[in-house]
N, C-alpha and C positions, 0 to 999 in steps of 0.2 A: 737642506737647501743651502746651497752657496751664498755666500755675503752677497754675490755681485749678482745676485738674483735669476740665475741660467742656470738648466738640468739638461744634460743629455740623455737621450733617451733610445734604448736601440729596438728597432723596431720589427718586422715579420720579415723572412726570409724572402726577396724578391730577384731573380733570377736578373743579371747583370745592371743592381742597381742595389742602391747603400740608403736600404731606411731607416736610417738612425735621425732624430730630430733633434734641436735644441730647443726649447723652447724659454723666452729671455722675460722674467716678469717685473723685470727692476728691482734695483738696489732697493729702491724705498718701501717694495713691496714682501720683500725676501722675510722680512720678523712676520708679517702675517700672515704673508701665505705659501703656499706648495706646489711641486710640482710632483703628478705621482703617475706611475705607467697602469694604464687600465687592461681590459681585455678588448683584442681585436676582434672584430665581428666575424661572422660567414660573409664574403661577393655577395654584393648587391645587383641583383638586376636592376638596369637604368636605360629608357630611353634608344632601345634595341642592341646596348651592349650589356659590359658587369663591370661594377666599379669594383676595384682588388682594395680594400683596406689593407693596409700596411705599418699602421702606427695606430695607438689610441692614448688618449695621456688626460689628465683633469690637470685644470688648475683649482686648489680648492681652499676655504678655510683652513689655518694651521690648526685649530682648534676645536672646529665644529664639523670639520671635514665635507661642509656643504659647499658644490660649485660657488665660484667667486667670479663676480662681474667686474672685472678692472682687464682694461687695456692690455697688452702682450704680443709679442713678434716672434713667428714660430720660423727656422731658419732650417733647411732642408737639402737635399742634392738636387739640380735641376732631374725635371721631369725624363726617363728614359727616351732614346729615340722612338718613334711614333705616338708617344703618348704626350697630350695638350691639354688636356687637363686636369686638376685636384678640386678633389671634393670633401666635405665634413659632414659627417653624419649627424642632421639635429632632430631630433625627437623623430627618429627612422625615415625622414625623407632628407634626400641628399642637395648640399648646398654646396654650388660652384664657387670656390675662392677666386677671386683678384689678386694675383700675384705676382712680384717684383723681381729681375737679377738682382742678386746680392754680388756676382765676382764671384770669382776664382768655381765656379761651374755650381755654385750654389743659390736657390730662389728664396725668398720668404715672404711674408705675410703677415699683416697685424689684423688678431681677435681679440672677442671680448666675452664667447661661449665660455665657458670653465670645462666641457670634459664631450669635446667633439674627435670620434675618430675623421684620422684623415685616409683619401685612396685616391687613385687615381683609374682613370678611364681614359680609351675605352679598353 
């Protein structure tokens, strides 16, 4: 883990779009914990489309390797054209983020899940 508490993370192959994520857990939280790439899921069907998961990542104990409940802001490429929204897979049903321009063509977001893939739909 970086001192300055942010992992880049490169993420599934998605046809004119760069899913690589950062995800930034703070300085003060970098000694205890992690950021570590998981496995991406199969599409999900959703609400008469499919969400494409593209990234999966935990934040977890450094120690006990168990998801970790603290605060965190995942920083991302803005969503492709036609697509409006990202979702996080929590215990197999899918949850629409709230999300922010960051500049310079990138969105992000603050969670507090430990080890949610992200996708977007539709």
């Amino acid at each position: 883990m970086n001192p300055d508490g942010k992992k880049k993370l490169k993420g599934k192959n998605i046809p004119n779009y760069d899913s690589e994520i950062e995800v930034d857990i703070g300085s003060e939280n970098a000694k205890k914990y992690e950021v570590i790439s998981k496995d991406i899921p199969e599409p999900t069907t959703y609400d008469g489309g499919t969400i494409t998961w593209f990234n999966a990542y935990g934040v977890v104990d450094s120690e006990t390797k168990s998801p970790a409940k603290i605060k965190y802001t995942v920083v991302l490429s803005a969503l492709p054209a036609g697509k409006k929204k990202l979702f996080a897979l929590v215990n197999d049903i899918p949850q629409e983020f709230e999300f922010k321009t960051a500049g310079s063509g990138k969105i992000k977001f603050t969670w507090d899940l430990g080890d949610p893939p992200i996708g977007i739909w539709p």
